[in-house]
VOGU-3710 file (C-alpha; in Angstrom, 3 decimals, decimal comma):
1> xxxxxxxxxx> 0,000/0,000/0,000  1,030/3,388/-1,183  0,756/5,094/2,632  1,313/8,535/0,629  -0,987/8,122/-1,990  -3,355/7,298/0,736  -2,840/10,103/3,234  -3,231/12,679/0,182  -6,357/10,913/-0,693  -7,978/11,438/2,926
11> xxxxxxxxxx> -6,888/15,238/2,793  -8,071/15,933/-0,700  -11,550/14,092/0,638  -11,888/16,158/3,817  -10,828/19,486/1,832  -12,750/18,758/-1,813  -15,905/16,757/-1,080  -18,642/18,283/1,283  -20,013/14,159/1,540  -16,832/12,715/3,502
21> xxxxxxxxxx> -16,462/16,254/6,264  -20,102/15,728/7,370  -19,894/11,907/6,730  -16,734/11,881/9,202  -17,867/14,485/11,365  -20,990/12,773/12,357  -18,900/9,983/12,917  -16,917/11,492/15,675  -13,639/12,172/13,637  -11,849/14,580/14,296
31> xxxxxxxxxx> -11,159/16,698/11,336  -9,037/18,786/12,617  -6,054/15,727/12,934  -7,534/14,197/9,722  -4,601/15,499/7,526  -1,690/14,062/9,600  -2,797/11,013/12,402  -6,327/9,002/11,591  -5,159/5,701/10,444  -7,928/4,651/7,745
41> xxxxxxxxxx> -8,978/1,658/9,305  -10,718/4,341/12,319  -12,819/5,806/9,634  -15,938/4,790/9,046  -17,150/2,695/5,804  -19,259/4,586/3,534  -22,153/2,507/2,023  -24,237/2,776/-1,082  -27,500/3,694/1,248  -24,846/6,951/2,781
51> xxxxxxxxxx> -24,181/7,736/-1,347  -27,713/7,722/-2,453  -28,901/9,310/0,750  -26,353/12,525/-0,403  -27,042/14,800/-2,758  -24,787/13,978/-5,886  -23,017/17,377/-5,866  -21,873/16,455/-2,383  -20,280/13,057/-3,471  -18,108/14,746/-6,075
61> xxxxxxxxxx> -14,597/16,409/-5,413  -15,361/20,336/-6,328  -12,351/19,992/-8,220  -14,243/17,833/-10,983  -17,351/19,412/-10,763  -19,016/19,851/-14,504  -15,942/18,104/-16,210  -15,838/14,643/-17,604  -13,447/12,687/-15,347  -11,060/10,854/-18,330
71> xxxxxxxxxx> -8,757/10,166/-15,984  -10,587/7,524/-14,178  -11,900/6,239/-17,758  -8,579/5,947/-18,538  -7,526/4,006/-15,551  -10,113/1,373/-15,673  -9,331/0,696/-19,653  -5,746/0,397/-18,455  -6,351/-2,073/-15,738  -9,043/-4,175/-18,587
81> xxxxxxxxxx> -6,220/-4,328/-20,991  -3,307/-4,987/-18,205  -5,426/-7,611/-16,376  -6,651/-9,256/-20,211  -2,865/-9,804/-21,622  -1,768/-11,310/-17,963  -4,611/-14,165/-18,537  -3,723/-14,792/-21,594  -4,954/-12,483/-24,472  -2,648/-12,129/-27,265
91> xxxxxxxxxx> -3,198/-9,025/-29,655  -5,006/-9,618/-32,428  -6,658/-12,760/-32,415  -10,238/-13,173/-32,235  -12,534/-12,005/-29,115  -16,100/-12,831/-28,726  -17,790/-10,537/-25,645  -21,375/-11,374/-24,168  -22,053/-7,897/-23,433  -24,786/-4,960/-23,207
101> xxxxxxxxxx> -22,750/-3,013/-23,542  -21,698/-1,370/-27,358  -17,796/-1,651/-28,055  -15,737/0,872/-28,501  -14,918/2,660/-31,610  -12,416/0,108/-33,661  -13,008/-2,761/-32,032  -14,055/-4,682/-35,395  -10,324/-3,817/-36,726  -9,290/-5,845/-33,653
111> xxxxxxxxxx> -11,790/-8,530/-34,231  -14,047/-8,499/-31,824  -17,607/-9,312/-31,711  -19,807/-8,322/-29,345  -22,733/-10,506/-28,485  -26,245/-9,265/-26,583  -27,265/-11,129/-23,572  -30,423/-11,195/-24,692  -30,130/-13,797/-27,136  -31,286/-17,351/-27,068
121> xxxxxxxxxx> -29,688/-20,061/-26,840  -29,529/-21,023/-30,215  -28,670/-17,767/-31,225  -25,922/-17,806/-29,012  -24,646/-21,200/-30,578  -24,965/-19,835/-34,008  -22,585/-16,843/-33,563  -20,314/-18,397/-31,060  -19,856/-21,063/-34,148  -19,111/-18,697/-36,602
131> xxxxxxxxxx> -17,032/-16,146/-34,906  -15,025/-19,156/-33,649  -13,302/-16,937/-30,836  -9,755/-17,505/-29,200  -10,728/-15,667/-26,238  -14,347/-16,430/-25,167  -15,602/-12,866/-22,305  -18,895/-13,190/-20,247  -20,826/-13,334/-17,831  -20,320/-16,807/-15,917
141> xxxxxxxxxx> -24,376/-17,404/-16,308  -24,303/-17,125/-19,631  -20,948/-18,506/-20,574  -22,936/-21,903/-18,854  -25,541/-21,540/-20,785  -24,084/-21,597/-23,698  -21,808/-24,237/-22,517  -24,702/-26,359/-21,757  -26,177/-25,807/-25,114  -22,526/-26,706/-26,555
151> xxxxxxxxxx> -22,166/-30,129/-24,734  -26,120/-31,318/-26,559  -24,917/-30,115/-30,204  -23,846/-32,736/-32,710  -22,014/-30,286/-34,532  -18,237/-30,062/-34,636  -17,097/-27,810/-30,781  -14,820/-24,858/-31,580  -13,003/-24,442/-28,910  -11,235/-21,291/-27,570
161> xxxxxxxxxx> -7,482/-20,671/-25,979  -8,989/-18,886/-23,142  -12,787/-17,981/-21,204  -13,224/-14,831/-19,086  -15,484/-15,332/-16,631  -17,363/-12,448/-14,631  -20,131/-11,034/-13,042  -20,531/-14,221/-10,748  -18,817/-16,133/-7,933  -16,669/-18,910/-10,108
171> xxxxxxxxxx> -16,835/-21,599/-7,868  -14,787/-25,142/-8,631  -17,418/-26,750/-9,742  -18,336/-24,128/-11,854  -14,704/-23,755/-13,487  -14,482/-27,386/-14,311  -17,817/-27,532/-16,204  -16,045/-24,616/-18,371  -12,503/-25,951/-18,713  -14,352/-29,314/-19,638
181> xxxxxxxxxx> -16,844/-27,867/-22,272  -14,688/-25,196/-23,978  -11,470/-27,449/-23,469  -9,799/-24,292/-22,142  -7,875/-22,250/-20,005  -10,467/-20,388/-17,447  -9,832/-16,924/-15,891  -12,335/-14,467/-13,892  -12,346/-10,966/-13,793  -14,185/-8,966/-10,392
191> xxxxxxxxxx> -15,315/-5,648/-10,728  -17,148/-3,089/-8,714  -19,864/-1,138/-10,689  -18,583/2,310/-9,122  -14,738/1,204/-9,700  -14,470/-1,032/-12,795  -11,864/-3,975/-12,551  -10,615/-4,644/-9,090  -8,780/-7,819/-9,257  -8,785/-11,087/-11,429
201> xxxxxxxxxx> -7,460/-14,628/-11,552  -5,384/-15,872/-14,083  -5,635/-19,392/-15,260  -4,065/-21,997/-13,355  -3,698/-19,923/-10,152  -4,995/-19,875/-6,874  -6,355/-16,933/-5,553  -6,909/-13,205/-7,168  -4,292/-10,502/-8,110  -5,416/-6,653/-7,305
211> xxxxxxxxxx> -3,997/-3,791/-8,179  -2,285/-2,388/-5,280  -0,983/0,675/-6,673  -4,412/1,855/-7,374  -6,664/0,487/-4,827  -6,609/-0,828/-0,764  -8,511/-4,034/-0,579  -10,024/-4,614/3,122  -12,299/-6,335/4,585  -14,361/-6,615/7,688
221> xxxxxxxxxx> -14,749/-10,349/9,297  -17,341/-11,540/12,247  -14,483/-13,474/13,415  -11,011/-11,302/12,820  -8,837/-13,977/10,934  -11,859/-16,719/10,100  -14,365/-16,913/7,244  -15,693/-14,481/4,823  -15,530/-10,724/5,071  -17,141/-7,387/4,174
231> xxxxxxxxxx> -15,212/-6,227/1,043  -14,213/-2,346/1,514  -12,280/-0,993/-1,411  -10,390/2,679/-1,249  -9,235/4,481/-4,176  -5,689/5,897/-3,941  -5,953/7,885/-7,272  -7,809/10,859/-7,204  -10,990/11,191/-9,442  -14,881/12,960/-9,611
241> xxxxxxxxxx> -15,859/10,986/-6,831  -13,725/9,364/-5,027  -14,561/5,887/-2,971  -12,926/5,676/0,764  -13,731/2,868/2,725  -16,214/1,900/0,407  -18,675/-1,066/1,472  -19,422/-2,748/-2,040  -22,023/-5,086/-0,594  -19,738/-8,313/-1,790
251> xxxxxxxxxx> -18,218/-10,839/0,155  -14,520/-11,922/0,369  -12,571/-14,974/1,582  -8,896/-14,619/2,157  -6,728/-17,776/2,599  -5,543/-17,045/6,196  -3,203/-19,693/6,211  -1,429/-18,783/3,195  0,057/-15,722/4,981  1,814/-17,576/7,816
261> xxxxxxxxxx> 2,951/-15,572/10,077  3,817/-12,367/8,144  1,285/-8,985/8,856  0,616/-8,747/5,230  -3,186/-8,839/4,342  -3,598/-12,337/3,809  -4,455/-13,322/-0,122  -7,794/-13,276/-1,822  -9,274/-16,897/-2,000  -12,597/-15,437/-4,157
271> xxxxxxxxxx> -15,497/-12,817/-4,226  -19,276/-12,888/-4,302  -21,794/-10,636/-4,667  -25,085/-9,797/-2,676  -26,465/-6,556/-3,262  -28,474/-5,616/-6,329  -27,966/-1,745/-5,733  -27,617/0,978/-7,981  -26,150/4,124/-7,112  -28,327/6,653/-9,709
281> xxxxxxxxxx> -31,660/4,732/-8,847  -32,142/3,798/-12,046  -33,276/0,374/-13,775  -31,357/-1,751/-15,978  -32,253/-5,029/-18,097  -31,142/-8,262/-16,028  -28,799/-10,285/-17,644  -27,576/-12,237/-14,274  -30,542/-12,199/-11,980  -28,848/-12,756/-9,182
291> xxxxxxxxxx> -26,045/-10,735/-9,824  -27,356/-7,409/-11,620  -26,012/-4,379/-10,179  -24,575/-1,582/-11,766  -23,113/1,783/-10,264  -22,304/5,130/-11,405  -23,632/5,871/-14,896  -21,469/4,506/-17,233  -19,754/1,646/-15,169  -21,242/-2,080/-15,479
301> xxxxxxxxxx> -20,527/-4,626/-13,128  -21,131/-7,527/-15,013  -20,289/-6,514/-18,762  -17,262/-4,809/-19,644  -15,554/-2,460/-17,953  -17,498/1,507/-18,821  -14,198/2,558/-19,971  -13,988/0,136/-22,592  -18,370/0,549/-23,825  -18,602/3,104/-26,700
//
Protein backbone atom coordinates (compact mmCIF):
# COMPACT_ATOMS: atom_id res chain seq x y z
CA UNK A 1 0.00 0.00 0.00
CA UNK A 2 1.03 3.39 -1.18
CA UNK A 3 0.76 5.09 2.63
CA UNK A 4 1.31 8.53 0.63
CA UNK A 5 -0.99 8.12 -1.99
CA UNK A 6 -3.35 7.30 0.74
CA UNK A 7 -2.84 10.10 3.23
CA UNK A 8 -3.23 12.68 0.18
CA UNK A 9 -6.36 10.91 -0.69
CA UNK A 10 -7.98 11.44 2.93
CA UNK A 11 -6.89 15.24 2.79
CA UNK A 12 -8.07 15.93 -0.70
CA UNK A 13 -11.55 14.09 0.64
CA UNK A 14 -11.89 16.16 3.82
CA UNK A 15 -10.83 19.49 1.83
CA UNK A 16 -12.75 18.76 -1.81
CA UNK A 17 -15.91 16.76 -1.08
CA UNK A 18 -18.64 18.28 1.28
CA UNK A 19 -20.01 14.16 1.54
CA UNK A 20 -16.83 12.71 3.50
CA UNK A 21 -16.46 16.25 6.26
CA UNK A 22 -20.10 15.73 7.37
CA UNK A 23 -19.89 11.91 6.73
CA UNK A 24 -16.73 11.88 9.20
CA UNK A 25 -17.87 14.48 11.37
CA UNK A 26 -20.99 12.77 12.36
CA UNK A 27 -18.90 9.98 12.92
CA UNK A 28 -16.92 11.49 15.67
CA UNK A 29 -13.64 12.17 13.64
CA UNK A 30 -11.85 14.58 14.30
CA UNK A 31 -11.16 16.70 11.34
CA UNK A 32 -9.04 18.79 12.62
CA UNK A 33 -6.05 15.73 12.93
CA UNK A 34 -7.53 14.20 9.72
CA UNK A 35 -4.60 15.50 7.53
CA UNK A 36 -1.69 14.06 9.60
CA UNK A 37 -2.80 11.01 12.40
CA UNK A 38 -6.33 9.00 11.59
CA UNK A 39 -5.16 5.70 10.44
CA UNK A 40 -7.93 4.65 7.75
CA UNK A 41 -8.98 1.66 9.30
CA UNK A 42 -10.72 4.34 12.32
CA UNK A 43 -12.82 5.81 9.63
CA UNK A 44 -15.94 4.79 9.05
CA UNK A 45 -17.15 2.70 5.80
CA UNK A 46 -19.26 4.59 3.53
CA UNK A 47 -22.15 2.51 2.02
CA UNK A 48 -24.24 2.78 -1.08
CA UNK A 49 -27.50 3.69 1.25
CA UNK A 50 -24.85 6.95 2.78
CA UNK A 51 -24.18 7.74 -1.35
CA UNK A 52 -27.71 7.72 -2.45
CA UNK A 53 -28.90 9.31 0.75
CA UNK A 54 -26.35 12.52 -0.40
CA UNK A 55 -27.04 14.80 -2.76
CA UNK A 56 -24.79 13.98 -5.89
CA UNK A 57 -23.02 17.38 -5.87
CA UNK A 58 -21.87 16.46 -2.38
CA UNK A 59 -20.28 13.06 -3.47
CA UNK A 60 -18.11 14.75 -6.08
CA UNK A 61 -14.60 16.41 -5.41
CA UNK A 62 -15.36 20.34 -6.33
CA UNK A 63 -12.35 19.99 -8.22
CA UNK A 64 -14.24 17.83 -10.98
CA UNK A 65 -17.35 19.41 -10.76
CA UNK A 66 -19.02 19.85 -14.50
CA UNK A 67 -15.94 18.10 -16.21
CA UNK A 68 -15.84 14.64 -17.60
CA UNK A 69 -13.45 12.69 -15.35
CA UNK A 70 -11.06 10.85 -18.33
CA UNK A 71 -8.76 10.17 -15.98
CA UNK A 72 -10.59 7.52 -14.18
CA UNK A 73 -11.90 6.24 -17.76
CA UNK A 74 -8.58 5.95 -18.54
CA UNK A 75 -7.53 4.01 -15.55
CA UNK A 76 -10.11 1.37 -15.67
CA UNK A 77 -9.33 0.70 -19.65
CA UNK A 78 -5.75 0.40 -18.45
CA UNK A 79 -6.35 -2.07 -15.74
CA UNK A 80 -9.04 -4.17 -18.59
CA UNK A 81 -6.22 -4.33 -20.99
CA UNK A 82 -3.31 -4.99 -18.20
CA UNK A 83 -5.43 -7.61 -16.38
CA UNK A 84 -6.65 -9.26 -20.21
CA UNK A 85 -2.87 -9.80 -21.62
CA UNK A 86 -1.77 -11.31 -17.96
CA UNK A 87 -4.61 -14.16 -18.54
CA UNK A 88 -3.72 -14.79 -21.59
CA UNK A 89 -4.95 -12.48 -24.47
CA UNK A 90 -2.65 -12.13 -27.27
CA UNK A 91 -3.20 -9.02 -29.65
CA UNK A 92 -5.01 -9.62 -32.43
CA UNK A 93 -6.66 -12.76 -32.41
CA UNK A 94 -10.24 -13.17 -32.23
CA UNK A 95 -12.53 -12.00 -29.12
CA UNK A 96 -16.10 -12.83 -28.73
CA UNK A 97 -17.79 -10.54 -25.64
CA UNK A 98 -21.37 -11.37 -24.17
CA UNK A 99 -22.05 -7.90 -23.43
CA UNK A 100 -24.79 -4.96 -23.21
CA UNK A 101 -22.75 -3.01 -23.54
CA UNK A 102 -21.70 -1.37 -27.36
CA UNK A 103 -17.80 -1.65 -28.05
CA UNK A 104 -15.74 0.87 -28.50
CA UNK A 105 -14.92 2.66 -31.61
CA UNK A 106 -12.42 0.11 -33.66
CA UNK A 107 -13.01 -2.76 -32.03
CA UNK A 108 -14.05 -4.68 -35.39
CA UNK A 109 -10.32 -3.82 -36.73
CA UNK A 110 -9.29 -5.84 -33.65
CA UNK A 111 -11.79 -8.53 -34.23
CA UNK A 112 -14.05 -8.50 -31.82
CA UNK A 113 -17.61 -9.31 -31.71
CA UNK A 114 -19.81 -8.32 -29.34
CA UNK A 115 -22.73 -10.51 -28.49
CA UNK A 116 -26.24 -9.26 -26.58
CA UNK A 117 -27.27 -11.13 -23.57
CA UNK A 118 -30.42 -11.20 -24.69
CA UNK A 119 -30.13 -13.80 -27.14
CA UNK A 120 -31.29 -17.35 -27.07
CA UNK A 121 -29.69 -20.06 -26.84
CA UNK A 122 -29.53 -21.02 -30.22
CA UNK A 123 -28.67 -17.77 -31.22
CA UNK A 124 -25.92 -17.81 -29.01
CA UNK A 125 -24.65 -21.20 -30.58
CA UNK A 126 -24.97 -19.83 -34.01
CA UNK A 127 -22.59 -16.84 -33.56
CA UNK A 128 -20.31 -18.40 -31.06
CA UNK A 129 -19.86 -21.06 -34.15
CA UNK A 130 -19.11 -18.70 -36.60
CA UNK A 131 -17.03 -16.15 -34.91
CA UNK A 132 -15.02 -19.16 -33.65
CA UNK A 133 -13.30 -16.94 -30.84
CA UNK A 134 -9.76 -17.50 -29.20
CA UNK A 135 -10.73 -15.67 -26.24
CA UNK A 136 -14.35 -16.43 -25.17
CA UNK A 137 -15.60 -12.87 -22.31
CA UNK A 138 -18.90 -13.19 -20.25
CA UNK A 139 -20.83 -13.33 -17.83
CA UNK A 140 -20.32 -16.81 -15.92
CA UNK A 141 -24.38 -17.40 -16.31
CA UNK A 142 -24.30 -17.13 -19.63
CA UNK A 143 -20.95 -18.51 -20.57
CA UNK A 144 -22.94 -21.90 -18.85
CA UNK A 145 -25.54 -21.54 -20.78
CA UNK A 146 -24.08 -21.60 -23.70
CA UNK A 147 -21.81 -24.24 -22.52
CA UNK A 148 -24.70 -26.36 -21.76
CA UNK A 149 -26.18 -25.81 -25.11
CA UNK A 150 -22.53 -26.71 -26.56
CA UNK A 151 -22.17 -30.13 -24.73
CA UNK A 152 -26.12 -31.32 -26.56
CA UNK A 153 -24.92 -30.11 -30.20
CA UNK A 154 -23.85 -32.74 -32.71
CA UNK A 155 -22.01 -30.29 -34.53
CA UNK A 156 -18.24 -30.06 -34.64
CA UNK A 157 -17.10 -27.81 -30.78
CA UNK A 158 -14.82 -24.86 -31.58
CA UNK A 159 -13.00 -24.44 -28.91
CA UNK A 160 -11.23 -21.29 -27.57
CA UNK A 161 -7.48 -20.67 -25.98
CA UNK A 162 -8.99 -18.89 -23.14
CA UNK A 163 -12.79 -17.98 -21.20
CA UNK A 164 -13.22 -14.83 -19.09
CA UNK A 165 -15.48 -15.33 -16.63
CA UNK A 166 -17.36 -12.45 -14.63
CA UNK A 167 -20.13 -11.03 -13.04
CA UNK A 168 -20.53 -14.22 -10.75
CA UNK A 169 -18.82 -16.13 -7.93
CA UNK A 170 -16.67 -18.91 -10.11
CA UNK A 171 -16.83 -21.60 -7.87
CA UNK A 172 -14.79 -25.14 -8.63
CA UNK A 173 -17.42 -26.75 -9.74
CA UNK A 174 -18.34 -24.13 -11.85
CA UNK A 175 -14.70 -23.76 -13.49
CA UNK A 176 -14.48 -27.39 -14.31
CA UNK A 177 -17.82 -27.53 -16.20
CA UNK A 178 -16.05 -24.62 -18.37
CA UNK A 179 -12.50 -25.95 -18.71
CA UNK A 180 -14.35 -29.31 -19.64
CA UNK A 181 -16.84 -27.87 -22.27
CA UNK A 182 -14.69 -25.20 -23.98
CA UNK A 183 -11.47 -27.45 -23.47
CA UNK A 184 -9.80 -24.29 -22.14
CA UNK A 185 -7.87 -22.25 -20.00
CA UNK A 186 -10.47 -20.39 -17.45
CA UNK A 187 -9.83 -16.92 -15.89
CA UNK A 188 -12.33 -14.47 -13.89
CA UNK A 189 -12.35 -10.97 -13.79
CA UNK A 190 -14.19 -8.97 -10.39
CA UNK A 191 -15.31 -5.65 -10.73
CA UNK A 192 -17.15 -3.09 -8.71
CA UNK A 193 -19.86 -1.14 -10.69
CA UNK A 194 -18.58 2.31 -9.12
CA UNK A 195 -14.74 1.20 -9.70
CA UNK A 196 -14.47 -1.03 -12.80
CA UNK A 197 -11.86 -3.98 -12.55
CA UNK A 198 -10.62 -4.64 -9.09
CA UNK A 199 -8.78 -7.82 -9.26
CA UNK A 200 -8.79 -11.09 -11.43
CA UNK A 201 -7.46 -14.63 -11.55
CA UNK A 202 -5.38 -15.87 -14.08
CA UNK A 203 -5.63 -19.39 -15.26
CA UNK A 204 -4.07 -22.00 -13.35
CA UNK A 205 -3.70 -19.92 -10.15
CA UNK A 206 -5.00 -19.88 -6.87
CA UNK A 207 -6.36 -16.93 -5.55
CA UNK A 208 -6.91 -13.21 -7.17
CA UNK A 209 -4.29 -10.50 -8.11
CA UNK A 210 -5.42 -6.65 -7.30
CA UNK A 211 -4.00 -3.79 -8.18
CA UNK A 212 -2.28 -2.39 -5.28
CA UNK A 213 -0.98 0.68 -6.67
CA UNK A 214 -4.41 1.86 -7.37
CA UNK A 215 -6.66 0.49 -4.83
CA UNK A 216 -6.61 -0.83 -0.76
CA UNK A 217 -8.51 -4.03 -0.58
CA UNK A 218 -10.02 -4.61 3.12
CA UNK A 219 -12.30 -6.33 4.58
CA UNK A 220 -14.36 -6.62 7.69
CA UNK A 221 -14.75 -10.35 9.30
CA UNK A 222 -17.34 -11.54 12.25
CA UNK A 223 -14.48 -13.47 13.42
CA UNK A 224 -11.01 -11.30 12.82
CA UNK A 225 -8.84 -13.98 10.93
CA UNK A 226 -11.86 -16.72 10.10
CA UNK A 227 -14.37 -16.91 7.24
CA UNK A 228 -15.69 -14.48 4.82
CA UNK A 229 -15.53 -10.72 5.07
CA UNK A 230 -17.14 -7.39 4.17
CA UNK A 231 -15.21 -6.23 1.04
CA UNK A 232 -14.21 -2.35 1.51
CA UNK A 233 -12.28 -0.99 -1.41
CA UNK A 234 -10.39 2.68 -1.25
CA UNK A 235 -9.23 4.48 -4.18
CA UNK A 236 -5.69 5.90 -3.94
CA UNK A 237 -5.95 7.88 -7.27
CA UNK A 238 -7.81 10.86 -7.20
CA UNK A 239 -10.99 11.19 -9.44
CA UNK A 240 -14.88 12.96 -9.61
CA UNK A 241 -15.86 10.99 -6.83
CA UNK A 242 -13.73 9.36 -5.03
CA UNK A 243 -14.56 5.89 -2.97
CA UNK A 244 -12.93 5.68 0.76
CA UNK A 245 -13.73 2.87 2.73
CA UNK A 246 -16.21 1.90 0.41
CA UNK A 247 -18.68 -1.07 1.47
CA UNK A 248 -19.42 -2.75 -2.04
CA UNK A 249 -22.02 -5.09 -0.59
CA UNK A 250 -19.74 -8.31 -1.79
CA UNK A 251 -18.22 -10.84 0.16
CA UNK A 252 -14.52 -11.92 0.37
CA UNK A 253 -12.57 -14.97 1.58
CA UNK A 254 -8.90 -14.62 2.16
CA UNK A 255 -6.73 -17.78 2.60
CA UNK A 256 -5.54 -17.05 6.20
CA UNK A 257 -3.20 -19.69 6.21
CA UNK A 258 -1.43 -18.78 3.19
CA UNK A 259 0.06 -15.72 4.98
CA UNK A 260 1.81 -17.58 7.82
CA UNK A 261 2.95 -15.57 10.08
CA UNK A 262 3.82 -12.37 8.14
CA UNK A 263 1.28 -8.99 8.86
CA UNK A 264 0.62 -8.75 5.23
CA UNK A 265 -3.19 -8.84 4.34
CA UNK A 266 -3.60 -12.34 3.81
CA UNK A 267 -4.46 -13.32 -0.12
CA UNK A 268 -7.79 -13.28 -1.82
CA UNK A 269 -9.27 -16.90 -2.00
CA UNK A 270 -12.60 -15.44 -4.16
CA UNK A 271 -15.50 -12.82 -4.23
CA UNK A 272 -19.28 -12.89 -4.30
CA UNK A 273 -21.79 -10.64 -4.67
CA UNK A 274 -25.09 -9.80 -2.68
CA UNK A 275 -26.47 -6.56 -3.26
CA UNK A 276 -28.47 -5.62 -6.33
CA UNK A 277 -27.97 -1.75 -5.73
CA UNK A 278 -27.62 0.98 -7.98
CA UNK A 279 -26.15 4.12 -7.11
CA UNK A 280 -28.33 6.65 -9.71
CA UNK A 281 -31.66 4.73 -8.85
CA UNK A 282 -32.14 3.80 -12.05
CA UNK A 283 -33.28 0.37 -13.77
CA UNK A 284 -31.36 -1.75 -15.98
CA UNK A 285 -32.25 -5.03 -18.10
CA UNK A 286 -31.14 -8.26 -16.03
CA UNK A 287 -28.80 -10.28 -17.64
CA UNK A 288 -27.58 -12.24 -14.27
CA UNK A 289 -30.54 -12.20 -11.98
CA UNK A 290 -28.85 -12.76 -9.18
CA UNK A 291 -26.05 -10.74 -9.82
CA UNK A 292 -27.36 -7.41 -11.62
CA UNK A 293 -26.01 -4.38 -10.18
CA UNK A 294 -24.57 -1.58 -11.77
CA UNK A 295 -23.11 1.78 -10.26
CA UNK A 296 -22.30 5.13 -11.41
CA UNK A 297 -23.63 5.87 -14.90
CA UNK A 298 -21.47 4.51 -17.23
CA UNK A 299 -19.75 1.65 -15.17
CA UNK A 300 -21.24 -2.08 -15.48
CA UNK A 301 -20.53 -4.63 -13.13
CA UNK A 302 -21.13 -7.53 -15.01
CA UNK A 303 -20.29 -6.51 -18.76
CA UNK A 304 -17.26 -4.81 -19.64
CA UNK A 305 -15.55 -2.46 -17.95
CA UNK A 306 -17.50 1.51 -18.82
CA UNK A 307 -14.20 2.56 -19.97
CA UNK A 308 -13.99 0.14 -22.59
CA UNK A 309 -18.37 0.55 -23.83
CA UNK A 310 -18.60 3.10 -26.70
Amino acid sequence: MNAIQLRRMIMDAAEHVPFYRRHWREAGIDLTRIYSSVPLEFLPVVTRADLLNAPPEERLDQRFRGAVDKRTLQRQRARFWRALRDVGYVPGERVMIISDDALPTGASLMRWTRVDTSLDDEAMLATYSKVRPGVLYGPLALLTRLATRLAASTEPRWQPRLVVSTAEQLTDAKRVLLESTYGAKVADFYSTPEQGLIAYSRPGSAGYRSFDDEFVIDSLHAVPGKGPGRLIVTDLVPGAMPLIRFDTGDVVTRDFAARGTTFAPAPIASFSQREPVRLDRKSRPVAVPERERAGVAGLDGHGLPGALSA
